[in-house]
N, C-alpha and C positions, 0 to 999 in steps of 0.2 A: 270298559274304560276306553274312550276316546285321545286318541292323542294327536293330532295335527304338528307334523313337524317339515312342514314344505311352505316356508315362508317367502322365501326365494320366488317361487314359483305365483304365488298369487296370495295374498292378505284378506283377512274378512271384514269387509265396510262398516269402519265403525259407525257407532249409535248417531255421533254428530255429524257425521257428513251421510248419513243418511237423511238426515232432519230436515241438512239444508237440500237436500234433492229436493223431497218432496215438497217445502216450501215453494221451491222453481217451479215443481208442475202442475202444482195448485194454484201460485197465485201469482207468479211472474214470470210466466210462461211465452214471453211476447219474444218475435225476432229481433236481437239484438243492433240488426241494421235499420230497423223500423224506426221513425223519424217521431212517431204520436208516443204517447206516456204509456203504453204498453212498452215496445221496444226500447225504449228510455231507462225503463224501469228493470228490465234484462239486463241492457249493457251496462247498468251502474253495477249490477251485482257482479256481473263478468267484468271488469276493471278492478272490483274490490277484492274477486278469486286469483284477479293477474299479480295486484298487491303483495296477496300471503305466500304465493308461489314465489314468489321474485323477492320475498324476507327471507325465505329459506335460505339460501344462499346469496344472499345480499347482492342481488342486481337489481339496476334499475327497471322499473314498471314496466317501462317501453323495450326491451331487450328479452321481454318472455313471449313464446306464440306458441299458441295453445294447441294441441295435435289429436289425435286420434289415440294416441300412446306411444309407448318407447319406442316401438317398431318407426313407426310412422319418422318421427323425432329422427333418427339412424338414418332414415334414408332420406330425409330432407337436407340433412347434413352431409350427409357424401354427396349425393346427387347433387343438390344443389348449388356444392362448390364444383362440381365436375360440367355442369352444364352450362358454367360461365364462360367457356373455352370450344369453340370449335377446332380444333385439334387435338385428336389423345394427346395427355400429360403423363406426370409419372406421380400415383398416390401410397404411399404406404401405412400400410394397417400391423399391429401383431399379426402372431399365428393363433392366436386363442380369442380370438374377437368371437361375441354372440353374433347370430346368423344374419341377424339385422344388419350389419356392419360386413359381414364375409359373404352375402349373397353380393347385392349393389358391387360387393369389388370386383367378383367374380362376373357379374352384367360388363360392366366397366374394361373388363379385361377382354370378354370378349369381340368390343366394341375397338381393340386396338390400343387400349390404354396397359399401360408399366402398373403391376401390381410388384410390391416390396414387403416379403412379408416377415414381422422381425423373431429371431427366435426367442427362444426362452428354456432358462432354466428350468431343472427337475422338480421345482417349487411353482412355476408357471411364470417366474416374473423376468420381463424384458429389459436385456445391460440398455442404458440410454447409450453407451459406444457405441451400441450395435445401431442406433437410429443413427447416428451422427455417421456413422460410415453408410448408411444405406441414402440419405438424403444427395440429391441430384439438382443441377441446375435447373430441370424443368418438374422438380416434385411441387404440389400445389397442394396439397393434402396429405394431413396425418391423422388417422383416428386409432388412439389405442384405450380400450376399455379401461376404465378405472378399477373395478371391483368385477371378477370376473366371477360370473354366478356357479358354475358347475365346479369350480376349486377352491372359491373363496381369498385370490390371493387379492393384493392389491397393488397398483402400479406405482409405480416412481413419477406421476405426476406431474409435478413441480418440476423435475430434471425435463424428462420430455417436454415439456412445456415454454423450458423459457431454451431450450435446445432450436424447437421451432422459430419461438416469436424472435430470436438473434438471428437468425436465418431469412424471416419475411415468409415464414412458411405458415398457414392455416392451419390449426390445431383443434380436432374434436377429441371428444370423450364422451362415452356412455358412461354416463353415473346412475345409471335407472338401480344399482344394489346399492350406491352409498346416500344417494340422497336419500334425508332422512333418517338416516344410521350412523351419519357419521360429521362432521361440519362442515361445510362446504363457501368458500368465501370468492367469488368469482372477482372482488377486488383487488384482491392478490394472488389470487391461483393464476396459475397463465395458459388459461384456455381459450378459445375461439368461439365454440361450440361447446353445449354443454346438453346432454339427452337425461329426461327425466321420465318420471311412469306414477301414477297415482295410485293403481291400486299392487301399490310394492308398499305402500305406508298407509296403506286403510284408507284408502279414498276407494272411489269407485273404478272399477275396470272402464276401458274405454275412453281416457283423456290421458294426455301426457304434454308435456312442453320440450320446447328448444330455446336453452337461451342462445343467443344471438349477441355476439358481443360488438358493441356500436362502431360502427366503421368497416363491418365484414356485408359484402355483400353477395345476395341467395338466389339464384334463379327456380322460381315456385316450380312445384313437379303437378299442379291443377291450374290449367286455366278456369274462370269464374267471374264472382262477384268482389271479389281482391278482399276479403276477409283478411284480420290479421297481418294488419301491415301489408297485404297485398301480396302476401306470400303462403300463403294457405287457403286459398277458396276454398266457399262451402259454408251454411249453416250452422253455427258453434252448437256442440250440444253443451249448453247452459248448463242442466242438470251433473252431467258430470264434470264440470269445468265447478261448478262451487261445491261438489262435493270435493274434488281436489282441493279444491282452493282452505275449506275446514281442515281435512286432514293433513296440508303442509303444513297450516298456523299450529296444527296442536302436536306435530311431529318436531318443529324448531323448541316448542315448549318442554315437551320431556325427553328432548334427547341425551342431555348432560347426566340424569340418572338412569333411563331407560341402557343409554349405549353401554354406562358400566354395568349394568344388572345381566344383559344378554351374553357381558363379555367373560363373569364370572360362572354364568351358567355352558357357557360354550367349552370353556376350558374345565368344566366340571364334568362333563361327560368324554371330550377328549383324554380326562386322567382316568375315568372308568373303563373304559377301551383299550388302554395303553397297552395292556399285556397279553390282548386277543391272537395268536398265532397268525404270522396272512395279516395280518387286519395293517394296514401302513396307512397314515393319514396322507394326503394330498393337500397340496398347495402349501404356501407356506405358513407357517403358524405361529411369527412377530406379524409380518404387513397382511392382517387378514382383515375379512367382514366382520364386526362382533358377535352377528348370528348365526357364525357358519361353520359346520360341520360335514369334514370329508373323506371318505377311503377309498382302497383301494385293496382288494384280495389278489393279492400280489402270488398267492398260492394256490388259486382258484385254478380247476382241472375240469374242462367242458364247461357246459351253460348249466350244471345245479347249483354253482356259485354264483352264477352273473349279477350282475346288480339290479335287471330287470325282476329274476327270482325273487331277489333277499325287497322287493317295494312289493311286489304279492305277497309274501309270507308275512312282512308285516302288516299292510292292507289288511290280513284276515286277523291277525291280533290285535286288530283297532287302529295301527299307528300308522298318522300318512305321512314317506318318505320319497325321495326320487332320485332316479337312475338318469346316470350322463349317457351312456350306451342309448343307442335307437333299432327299435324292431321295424323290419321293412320288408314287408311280402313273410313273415314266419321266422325271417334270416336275420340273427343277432347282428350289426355293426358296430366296430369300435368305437369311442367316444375318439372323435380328433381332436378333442383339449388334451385330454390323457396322453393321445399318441403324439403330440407338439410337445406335450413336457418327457417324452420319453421312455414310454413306457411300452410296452410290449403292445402285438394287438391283442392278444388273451388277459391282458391284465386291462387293456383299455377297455372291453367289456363288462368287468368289474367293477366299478364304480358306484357309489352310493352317494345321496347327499342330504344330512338333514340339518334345516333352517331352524333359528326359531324365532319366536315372537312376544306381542305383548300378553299374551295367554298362557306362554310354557312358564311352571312349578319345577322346583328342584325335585319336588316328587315325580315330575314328568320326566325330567331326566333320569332318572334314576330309575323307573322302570322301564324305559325304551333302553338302556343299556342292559340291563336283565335279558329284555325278553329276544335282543338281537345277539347277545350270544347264545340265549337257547336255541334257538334260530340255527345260526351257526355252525353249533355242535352236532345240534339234527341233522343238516344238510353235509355237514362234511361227513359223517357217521353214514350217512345213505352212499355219499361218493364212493366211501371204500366199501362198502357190501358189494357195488355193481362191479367192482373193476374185481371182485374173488370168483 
């Protein structure tokens, strides 16, 4: 029995936006900037993928640029508000930012610029006081993730947001977990920035967007052919730009039953768990993702508990799962999400995280709960043999 529960992490292409790939590389395969009925015939269907991307979250057509992915998206966004300014400024980010957003600060910072980084509660989620007291005459930037992938919490949004816009201060957000999982209305949300990722909702790997909210402006990090408003050179890959473009139209279409069915299954395996010794959920579990499931072995003694172990142990029981912790040169590291909500660095090695998707069965649940406390019981059972 297979069980894929690492949805977080990467989605599998569905049937329809696989269709429209290969339709692109069959038969309207032409450069988008091409002027003859090849290229014509590309950039209609890449305006038609900008379309469904920019229904998602109800922005206008012109306010979507199409990226390489989330990553990409993150750093266009910090960057390219940072590089409007020949003088370091002062930008603040959370402490729980994906890397996308916490490398570019740490570039940034050591370029001479003010990083502000906001804390957070034992649940992972940032007081908007703490922005408002951290905000500076010369902050120019705020990017704080929406949906944070390794704890699943989600942010207070809307606060931050119009904290900013009363301020005159620019406001990004990685939404690469909620778009698609959750509504998204950039008409009324009060964001600036807004970072997406395709194959987080069954589009294909390798495209992602920036919305760009009208009146914000990006100094590009490629000079070029001025692709994409002029702010993203380079060659569109077309193929994966309409397979995004499929799987956002058909992600706005089932998310009002999909989001409740993932949320009843999330909280279905969180009550199976509940009474596991050690086993402490992470993040907080009202303002969560609806696919997301997360611990922490709060009682974990050395690395036979780590959460790097407990994604092998279940790997070889079929089930794919994943650890916040990173292995470097042999040497376990802390998860720094863990250790910014507080938690020990023995327990910040501990971490586990399973996602799920349009594929997981209540029966899926129900024996990845089984077989990870047998798991468990095993491994805590071996801990105390070594230490007699």
């Amino acid at each position: 029995m297979q069980i894929y529960l690492d949805y977080s992490a990467t989605t599998p292409t569905r049937p329809e936006a696989i269709a429209a790939m290969q339709a692109v590389m069959s038969e309207q395969w032409g450069n988008p900037s091409s002027l003859h009925q090849w290229g014509n015939r590309a950039a209609t269907l890449m305006e038609r993928s900008r379309m469904q991307v920019a229904d998602l979250i109800n922005a206008p057509i012109d306010s979507i640029l199409f990226t390489a992915g989330g990553t990409e998206a993150d750093n266009l966004a910090v960057m390219g508000i940072a590089r409007r300014y020949r003088q370091p400024q002062h930008l603040i980010i959370s402490s729980v930012e994906h890397s996308a957003v916490a490398e570019p600060a740490k570039q940034l910072e050591a370029w001479g610029w003010q990083v502000s980084r906001l804390p957070v509660d034992r649940a992972g989620r940032v007081n908007p006081a703490d922005l408002v007291a951290a905000l500076q005459s010369n902050t120019v930037l705020v990017s704080v993730i929406y949906g944070q992938s390794e704890v699943g919490t989600l942010q207070p949004i809307e606060a931050l947001g119009q904290i900013c816009r009363a301020q005159g201060v620019v406001f990004h957000t990685d939404a690469v977990q909620v778009a698609g999982r959750l509504p998204l209305d950039v008409q009324t949300l009060p964001v600036d920035l807004l970072s997406m990722s395709s194959h987080k909702i069954y589009g294909p790997q390798g495209a992602g967007a920036l919305y760009v909210r009208p009146g914000i402006n990006l100094v590009p990090l490629l000079g070029g052919g001025g692709q994409e408003f002029k702010l993203r050179s380079g060659t569109q890959a077309v193929p994966n730009i309409a397979g995004f473009g499929v799987a956002a139209e058909l992600a706005a279409a089932e998310m009002p039953a999909e989001t409740v069915r993932l949320i009843h299954l999330r909280d279905r395996l969180f009550s199976q768990l509940a009474a596991v010794a050690g086993l402490e959920p992470t993040g907080d579990r009202r303002n969560r993702l609806p696919h997301h499931v997360s611990f922490c072995f709060t009682e974990a003694d050395g690395e036979q508990l780590s959460g790097k172990t407990l994604v092998r142990q279940m790997n070889l029981a079929g089930i794919g799962i994943s650890a916040g912790s990173a292995c470097h040169s042999g040497k376990l590291t802390p998860s720094p999400i863990l250790q910014a909500m507080g938690y020990s660095d023995r327990a910040a090695k501990c971490g586990i995280r399973l996602t799920l998707g349009r594929q997981t069965t209540a029966a899926d649940i129900d024996w990845t709960a089984l077989v990870l406390q047998q798991i468990l019981a095993r491994l805590q059972a071996a801990t105390l043999i070594s230490k007699i």
